[in-house]
C-alpha positions as CSV (number, residue, x, y, z in Angstrom):
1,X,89.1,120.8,32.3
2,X,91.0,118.6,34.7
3,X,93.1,121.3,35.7
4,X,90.1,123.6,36.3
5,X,88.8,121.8,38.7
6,X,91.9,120.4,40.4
7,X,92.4,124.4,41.1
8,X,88.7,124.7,42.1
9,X,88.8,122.2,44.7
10,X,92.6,123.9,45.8
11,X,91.0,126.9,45.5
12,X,88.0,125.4,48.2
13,X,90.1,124.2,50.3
14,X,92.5,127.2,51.1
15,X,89.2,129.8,52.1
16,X,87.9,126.3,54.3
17,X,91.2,125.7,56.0
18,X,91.4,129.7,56.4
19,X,88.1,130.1,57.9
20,X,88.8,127.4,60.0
21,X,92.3,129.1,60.6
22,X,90.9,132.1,62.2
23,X,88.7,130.0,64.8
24,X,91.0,130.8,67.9
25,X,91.2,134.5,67.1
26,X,87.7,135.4,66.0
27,X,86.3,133.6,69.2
28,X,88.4,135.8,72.0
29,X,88.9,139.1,69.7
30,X,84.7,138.8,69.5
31,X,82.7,137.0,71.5
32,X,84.7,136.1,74.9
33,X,86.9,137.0,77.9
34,X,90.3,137.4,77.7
35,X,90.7,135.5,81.1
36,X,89.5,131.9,82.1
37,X,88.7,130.2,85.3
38,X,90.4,127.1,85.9
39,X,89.3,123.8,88.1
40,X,91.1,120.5,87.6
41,X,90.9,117.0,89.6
42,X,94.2,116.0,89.6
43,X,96.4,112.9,90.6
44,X,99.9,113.8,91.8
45,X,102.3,111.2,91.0
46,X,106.1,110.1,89.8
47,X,108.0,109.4,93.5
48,X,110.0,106.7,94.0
49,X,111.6,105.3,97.7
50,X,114.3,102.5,97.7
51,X,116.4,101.4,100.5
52,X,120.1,101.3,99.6
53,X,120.8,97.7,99.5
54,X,118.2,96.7,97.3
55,X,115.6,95.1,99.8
56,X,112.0,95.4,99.9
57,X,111.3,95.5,103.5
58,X,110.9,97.2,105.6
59,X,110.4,99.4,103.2
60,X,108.8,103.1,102.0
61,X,105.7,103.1,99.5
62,X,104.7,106.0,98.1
63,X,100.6,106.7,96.6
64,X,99.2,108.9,94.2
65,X,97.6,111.8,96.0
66,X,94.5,113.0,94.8
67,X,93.7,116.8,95.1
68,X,92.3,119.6,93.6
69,X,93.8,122.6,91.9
70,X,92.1,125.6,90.7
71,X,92.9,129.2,89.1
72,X,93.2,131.1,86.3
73,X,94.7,131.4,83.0
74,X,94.9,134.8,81.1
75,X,94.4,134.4,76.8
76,X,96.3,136.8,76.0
77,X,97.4,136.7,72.2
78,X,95.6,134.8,69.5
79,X,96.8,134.4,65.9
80,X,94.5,131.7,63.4
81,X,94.0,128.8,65.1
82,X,96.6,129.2,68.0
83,X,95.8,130.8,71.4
84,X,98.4,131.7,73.5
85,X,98.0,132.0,78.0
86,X,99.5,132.3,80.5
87,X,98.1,132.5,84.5
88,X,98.3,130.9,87.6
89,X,97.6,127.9,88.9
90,X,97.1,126.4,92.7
91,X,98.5,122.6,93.2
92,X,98.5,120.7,96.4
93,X,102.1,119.4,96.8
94,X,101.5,116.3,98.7
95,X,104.3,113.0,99.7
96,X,101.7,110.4,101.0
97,X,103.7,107.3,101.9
98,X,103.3,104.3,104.2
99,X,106.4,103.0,106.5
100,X,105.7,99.3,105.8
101,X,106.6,97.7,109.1
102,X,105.0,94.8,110.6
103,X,103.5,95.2,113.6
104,X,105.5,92.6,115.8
105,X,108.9,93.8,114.3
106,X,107.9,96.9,116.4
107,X,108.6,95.6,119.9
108,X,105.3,96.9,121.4
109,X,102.6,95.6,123.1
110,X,100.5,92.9,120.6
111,X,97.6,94.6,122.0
112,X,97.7,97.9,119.3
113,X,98.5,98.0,116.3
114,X,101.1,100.4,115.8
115,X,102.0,99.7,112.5
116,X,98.8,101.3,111.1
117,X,100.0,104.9,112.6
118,X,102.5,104.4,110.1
119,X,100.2,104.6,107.0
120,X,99.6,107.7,104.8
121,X,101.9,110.0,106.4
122,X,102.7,113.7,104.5
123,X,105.4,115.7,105.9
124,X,105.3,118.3,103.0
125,X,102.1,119.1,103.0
126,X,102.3,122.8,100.6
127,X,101.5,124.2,97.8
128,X,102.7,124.7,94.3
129,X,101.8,127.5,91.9
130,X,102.6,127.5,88.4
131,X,102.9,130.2,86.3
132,X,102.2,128.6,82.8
133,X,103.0,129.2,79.2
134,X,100.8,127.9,76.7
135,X,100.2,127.8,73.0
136,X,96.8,125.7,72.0
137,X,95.8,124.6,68.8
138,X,91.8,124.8,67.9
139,X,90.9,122.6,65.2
140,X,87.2,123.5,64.1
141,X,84.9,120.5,64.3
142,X,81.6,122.6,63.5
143,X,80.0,126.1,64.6
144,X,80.3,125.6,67.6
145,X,82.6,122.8,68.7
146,X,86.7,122.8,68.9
147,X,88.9,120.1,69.4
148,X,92.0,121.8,71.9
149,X,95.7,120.7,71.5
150,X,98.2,122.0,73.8
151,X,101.6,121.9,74.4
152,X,103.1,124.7,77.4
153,X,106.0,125.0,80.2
154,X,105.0,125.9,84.2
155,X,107.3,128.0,86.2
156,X,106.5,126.2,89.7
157,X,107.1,127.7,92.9
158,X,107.0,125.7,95.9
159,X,106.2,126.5,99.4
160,X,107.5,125.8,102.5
161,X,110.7,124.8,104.3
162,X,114.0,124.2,102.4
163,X,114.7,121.5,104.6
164,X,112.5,119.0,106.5
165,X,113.3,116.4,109.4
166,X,111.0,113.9,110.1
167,X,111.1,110.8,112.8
168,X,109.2,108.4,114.5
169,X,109.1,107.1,117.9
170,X,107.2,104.8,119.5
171,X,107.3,103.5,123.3
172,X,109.7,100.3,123.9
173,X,107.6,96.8,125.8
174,X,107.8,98.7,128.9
175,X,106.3,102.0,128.4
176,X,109.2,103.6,130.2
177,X,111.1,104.7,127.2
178,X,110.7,105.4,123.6
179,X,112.1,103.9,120.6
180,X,112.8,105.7,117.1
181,X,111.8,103.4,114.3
182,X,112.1,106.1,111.6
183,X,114.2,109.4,110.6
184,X,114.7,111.4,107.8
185,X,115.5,114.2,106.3
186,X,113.8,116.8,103.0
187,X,115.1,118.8,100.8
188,X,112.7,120.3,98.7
189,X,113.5,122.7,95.5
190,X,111.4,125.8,95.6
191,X,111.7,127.1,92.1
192,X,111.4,124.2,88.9
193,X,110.4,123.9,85.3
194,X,107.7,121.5,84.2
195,X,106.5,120.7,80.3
196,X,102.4,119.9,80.0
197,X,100.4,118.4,77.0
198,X,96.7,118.6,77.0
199,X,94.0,117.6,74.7
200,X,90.3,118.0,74.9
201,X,87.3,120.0,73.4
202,X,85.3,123.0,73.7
203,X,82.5,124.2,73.4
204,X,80.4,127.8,72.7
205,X,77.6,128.0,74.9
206,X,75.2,130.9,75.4
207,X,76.8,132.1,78.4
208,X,80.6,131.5,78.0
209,X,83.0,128.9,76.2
210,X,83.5,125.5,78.2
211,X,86.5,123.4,77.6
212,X,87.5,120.3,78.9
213,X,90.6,118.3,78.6
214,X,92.8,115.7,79.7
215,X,96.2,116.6,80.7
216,X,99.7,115.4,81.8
217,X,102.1,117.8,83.9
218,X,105.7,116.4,83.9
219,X,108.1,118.2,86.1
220,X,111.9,118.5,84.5
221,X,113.5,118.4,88.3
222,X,112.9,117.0,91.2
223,X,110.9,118.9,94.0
224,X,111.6,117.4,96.7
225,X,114.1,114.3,97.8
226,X,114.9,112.5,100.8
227,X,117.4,110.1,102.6
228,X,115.6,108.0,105.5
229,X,116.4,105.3,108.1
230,X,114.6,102.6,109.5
231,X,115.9,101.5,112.8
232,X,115.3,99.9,116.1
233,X,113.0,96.9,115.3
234,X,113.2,93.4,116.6
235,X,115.5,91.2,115.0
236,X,116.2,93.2,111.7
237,X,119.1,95.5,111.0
238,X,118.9,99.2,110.2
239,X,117.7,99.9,106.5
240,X,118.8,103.4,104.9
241,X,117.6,104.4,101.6
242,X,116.4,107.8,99.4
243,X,113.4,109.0,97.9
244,X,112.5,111.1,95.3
245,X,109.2,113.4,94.9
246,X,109.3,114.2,91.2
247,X,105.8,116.6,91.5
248,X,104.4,115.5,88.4
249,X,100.3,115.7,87.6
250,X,97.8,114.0,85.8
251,X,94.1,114.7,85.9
252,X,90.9,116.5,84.4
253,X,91.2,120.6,83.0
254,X,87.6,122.4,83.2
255,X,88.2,126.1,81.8
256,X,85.2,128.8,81.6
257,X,85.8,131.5,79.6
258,X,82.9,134.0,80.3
259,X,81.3,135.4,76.9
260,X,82.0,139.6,77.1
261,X,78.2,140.6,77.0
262,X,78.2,138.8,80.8
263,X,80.7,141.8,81.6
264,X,79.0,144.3,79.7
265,X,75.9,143.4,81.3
266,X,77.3,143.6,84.6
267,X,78.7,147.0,84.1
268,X,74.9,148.2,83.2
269,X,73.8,147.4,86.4
């Protein structure tokens, strides 16, 4: 008797963990769109500046840079519960960095504040596309609501210049002349490989399937580095030091997946 029910609830549980199973496939072999439309907030982050001996100023800080990316991703096989894309995607590839000086370390006139020109400077300034992989897990909450798990690889490409030089000059007490407070020079890498977890929800609405999720790009090389030199102020000797600009995101994925009667119904018309 024991036993006959131990099967049972086996039994149960295999066709419920198999219905469930099929979630990922039944939902793009039925009822939507192959491709998805892809917006996501994003936050890039992971540089890093140091000057070579170890001192804090003056100094290069890097920020986060906030941006937006959007494209596409094409679903392309499904088997149970996994769905597998692929697409492209559209990434500002920012460096936003202040050249922390003091203003009277500049040797200018006290009357401007030069030291704010030095805030939030880009010299990249491109974009990055990634061409993703991506399996996803779907793990059935109810009829019409998936948690999303995913786990992928990008093949970035990086625009721009393979090497960048950047300096700053700003005019000496007299106005005659011009001194250069800052040089540097970029290399950036145009081709790199980047790993990306994800996790978030979706949902079946009437008029496609909405999925949002929170994810975390980290890039395996670095995109871009940089050797610098901060020179020419008053009463402090030259600082040299490197930066790195890893190219790694953080942010918010929001996917629309049209349902295939949308298509249908446009072809009608």
């Amino acid at each position: 008797m024991i036993k006959a029910k131990v099967a049972s609830i086996l039994l149960a549980t295999f066709f419920c963990v198999f219905s469930y199973s099929q979630e990922a496939e039944l939902l793009y072999q039925r009822d939507f769109s192959k491709v998805s439309i892809v917006f996501q907030p994003a936050f890039q982050t992971g540089n890093l500046s140091q000057n070579y001996d170890h001192s804090t100023y003056p100094s290069l800080g890097f920020k986060d840079s906030f941006s937006f990316q959007f494209g596409f991703y094409f679903n392309f096989a499904q088997a149970g519960n996994f769905n597998f894309k692929t697409g492209v995607i559209a990434k500002p590839f920012k460096s936003y960095f202040d050249i922390n000086i003091k203003n009277e370390d500049l040797g200018v006139s006290e009357q401007m504040d030069y030291s704010s020109v030095l805030k939030g400077l880009d010299p990249l300034n491109t974009y990055m596309f990634s061409i993703p992989f991506k399996p996803e897990y779907f793990l059935r909450v109810n009829e019409k609501l998936n948690a999303v798990f995913g786990l992928g690889v990008n093949l970035n490409l990086t625009l721009g210049e393979d090497d960048i030089y950047m300096s700053f000059n700003l005019p000496s007490e007299g106005g005659t002349e011009s001194n250069r407070i800052f040089n540097s020079v970029i290399e950036t890498t145009s081709i790199t490989l980047s790993g990306e977890l994800s996790i978030g929800i979706n949902y079946d609405f009437d008029f496609a399937l909405v999925q949002v999720a929170l994810f975390y790009n980290d890039n395996l090389f670095r995109t871009a580095e940089g050797w610098y030199v901060i020179e020419n102020l008053q009463g402090i000797e030259n600082k040299e030091g490197f930066f790195d600009v890893q190219g790694d995101y953080y942010g918010v994925s929001f996917l629309l997946t049209p349902k295939k009667s949308w298509f249908k119904r446009k072809n009608d018309n």
